[in-house]
C-alpha positions as CSV (number, residue, x, y, z in Angstrom):
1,X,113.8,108.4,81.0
2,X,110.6,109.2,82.6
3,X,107.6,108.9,79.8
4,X,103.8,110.6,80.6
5,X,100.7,109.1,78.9
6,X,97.4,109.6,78.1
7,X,94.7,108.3,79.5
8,X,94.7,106.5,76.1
9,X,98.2,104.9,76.9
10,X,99.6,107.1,74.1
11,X,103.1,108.8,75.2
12,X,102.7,112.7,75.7
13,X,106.0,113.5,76.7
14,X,109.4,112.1,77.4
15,X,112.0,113.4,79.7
16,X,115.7,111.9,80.9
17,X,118.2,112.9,82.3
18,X,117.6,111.3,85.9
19,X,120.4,108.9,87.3
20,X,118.0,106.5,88.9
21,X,114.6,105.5,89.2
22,X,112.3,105.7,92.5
23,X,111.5,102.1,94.3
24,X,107.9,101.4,93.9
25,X,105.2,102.9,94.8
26,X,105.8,104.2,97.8
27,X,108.8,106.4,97.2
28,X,106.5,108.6,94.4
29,X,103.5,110.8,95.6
30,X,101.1,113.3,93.9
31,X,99.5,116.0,96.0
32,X,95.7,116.9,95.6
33,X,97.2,120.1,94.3
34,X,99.4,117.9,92.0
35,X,102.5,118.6,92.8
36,X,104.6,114.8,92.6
37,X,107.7,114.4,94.4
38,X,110.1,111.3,94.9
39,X,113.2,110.0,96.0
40,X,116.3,108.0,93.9
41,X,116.6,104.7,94.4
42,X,120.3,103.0,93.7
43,X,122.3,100.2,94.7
44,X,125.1,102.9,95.8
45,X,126.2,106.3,94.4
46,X,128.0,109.6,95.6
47,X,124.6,111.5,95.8
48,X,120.8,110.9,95.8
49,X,118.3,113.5,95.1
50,X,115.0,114.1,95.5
51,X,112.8,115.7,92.5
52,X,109.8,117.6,92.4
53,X,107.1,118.9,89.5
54,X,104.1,121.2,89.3
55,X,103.2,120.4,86.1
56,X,102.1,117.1,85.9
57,X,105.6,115.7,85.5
58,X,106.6,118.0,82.1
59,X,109.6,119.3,84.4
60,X,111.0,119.0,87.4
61,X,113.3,120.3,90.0
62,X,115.9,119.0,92.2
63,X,114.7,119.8,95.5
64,X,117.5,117.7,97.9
65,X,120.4,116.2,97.6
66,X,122.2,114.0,100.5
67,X,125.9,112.6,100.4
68,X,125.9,108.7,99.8
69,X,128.7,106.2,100.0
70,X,130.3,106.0,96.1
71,X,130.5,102.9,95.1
72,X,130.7,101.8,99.1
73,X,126.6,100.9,99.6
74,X,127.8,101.0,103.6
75,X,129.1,104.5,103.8
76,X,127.5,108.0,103.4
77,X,124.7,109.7,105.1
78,X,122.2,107.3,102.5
79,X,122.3,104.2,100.3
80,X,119.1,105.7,98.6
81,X,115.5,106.8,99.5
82,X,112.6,104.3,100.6
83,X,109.4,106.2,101.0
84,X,108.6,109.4,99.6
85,X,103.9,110.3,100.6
86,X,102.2,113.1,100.8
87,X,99.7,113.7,103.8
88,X,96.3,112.9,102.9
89,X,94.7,115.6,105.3
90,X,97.3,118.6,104.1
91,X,99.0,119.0,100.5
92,X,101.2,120.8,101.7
93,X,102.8,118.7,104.2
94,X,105.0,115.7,103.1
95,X,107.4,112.7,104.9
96,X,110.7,110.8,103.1
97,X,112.9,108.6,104.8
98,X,115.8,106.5,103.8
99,X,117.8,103.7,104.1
100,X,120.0,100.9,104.8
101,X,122.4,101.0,107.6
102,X,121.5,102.4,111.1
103,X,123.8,105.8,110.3
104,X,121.8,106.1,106.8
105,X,117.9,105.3,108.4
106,X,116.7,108.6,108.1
107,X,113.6,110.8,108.0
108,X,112.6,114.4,106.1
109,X,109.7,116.0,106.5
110,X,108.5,119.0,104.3
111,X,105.7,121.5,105.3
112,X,106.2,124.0,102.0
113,X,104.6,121.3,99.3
114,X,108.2,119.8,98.9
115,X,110.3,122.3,98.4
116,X,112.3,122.0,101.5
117,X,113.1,119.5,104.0
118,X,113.8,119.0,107.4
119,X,116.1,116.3,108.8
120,X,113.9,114.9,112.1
121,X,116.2,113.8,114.6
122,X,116.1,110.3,116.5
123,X,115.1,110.1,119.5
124,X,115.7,107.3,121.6
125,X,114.0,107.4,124.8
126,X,111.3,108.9,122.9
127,X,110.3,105.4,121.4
128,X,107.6,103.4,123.9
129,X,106.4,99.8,123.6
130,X,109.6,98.2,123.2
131,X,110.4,95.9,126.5
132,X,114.1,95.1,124.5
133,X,116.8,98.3,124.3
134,X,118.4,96.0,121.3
135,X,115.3,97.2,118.8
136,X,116.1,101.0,119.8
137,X,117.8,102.1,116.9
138,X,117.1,104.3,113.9
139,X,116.3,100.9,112.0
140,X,113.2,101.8,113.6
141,X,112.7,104.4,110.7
142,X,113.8,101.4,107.8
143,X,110.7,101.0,105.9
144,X,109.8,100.7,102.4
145,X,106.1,101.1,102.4
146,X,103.9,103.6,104.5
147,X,100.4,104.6,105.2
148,X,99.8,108.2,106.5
149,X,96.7,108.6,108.1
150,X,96.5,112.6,108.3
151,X,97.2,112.1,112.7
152,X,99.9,109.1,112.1
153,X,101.9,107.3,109.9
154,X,102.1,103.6,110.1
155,X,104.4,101.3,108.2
156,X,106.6,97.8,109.0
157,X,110.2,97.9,109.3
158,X,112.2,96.7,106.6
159,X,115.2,94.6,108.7
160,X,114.2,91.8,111.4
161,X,116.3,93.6,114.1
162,X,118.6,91.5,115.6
163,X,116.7,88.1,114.5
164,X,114.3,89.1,116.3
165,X,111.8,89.9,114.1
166,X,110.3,92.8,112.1
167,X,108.3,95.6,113.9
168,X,104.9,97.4,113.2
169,X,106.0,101.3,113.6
170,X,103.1,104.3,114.2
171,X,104.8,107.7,114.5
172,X,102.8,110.6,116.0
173,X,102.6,113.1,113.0
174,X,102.2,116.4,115.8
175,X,105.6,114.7,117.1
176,X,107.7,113.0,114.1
177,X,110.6,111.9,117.0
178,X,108.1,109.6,118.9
């Protein structure tokens, strides 16, 4: 269940219903017009969805929903959601990407105040500053924290690549494939 307090730590109103929580604090966001929107988080399941509310959380809507893998956490187009922020600069415009597996790395981005997304594509030879063709791969996208900084977003990658090591990602918000 999701539970919404007071400032006074007293419960206001309870709702359930949702199959699975978000992961941390990243994969939640409130607009300055206060419209919150996240991402489901599970080990593995046959769909994850993302939710949004207008009212400070008393309801909410089911906004997306992508295939995942069953009780297989390798297959489907997702295992789950990572990161789910609004842009500081412009309420209306939002990012969420997913995760784990290079086939299920994947970004969304929504220009409506999260009521619709827009899968953005990978684009390889579109990535600069790598000197190794081994890290170029949508892994690239694999992240579990973000900061948008209204131009950019820049976040670390959440898998080492190859032994190699993790990477320090910034992605041109006027160009989401670069």
């Amino acid at each position: 269940s999701l539970k919404l307090y007071s400032p006074e730590w007293e419960v206001i109103h309870e709702i359930g219903g949702f199959p699975h929580p978000w992961h941390g604090s990243w994969s939640i966001d409130e607009s300055s017009l206060g419209t919150i929107v996240w991402g489901e988080y599970a080990y593995s399941d046959s769909t994850l969805s993302v939710f949004r509310s207008t009212n400070r959380g008393l309801e909410w809507e089911k906004v997306m929903t992508v295939e995942g893998g069953g009780d297989d956490p390798h297959s489907g187009h997702i295992r789950h959601f990572h990161t789910c922020q609004n842009d500081p600069t412009d309420p209306n415009s939002w990012t969420l990407s997913s995760g784990d597996t290079d086939t299920q790395c994947r970004m969304w981005s929504s220009n409506d105040d999260g009521k619709s997304w827009t899968e953005i594509s990978f684009v390889p030879k579109k990535i600069s500053g790598l000197d190794n063709p081994r890290l170029v791969s949508p892994k690239l996208w694999r992240r579990t924290s973000e900061k948008d900084l209204g131009d950019r977003i820049i976040f670390p990658t959440d898998d080492n690549h190859a032994k190699t090591g993790s990477r320090l990602v910034v992605v041109d918000k006027n160009d989401l494939e670069r």
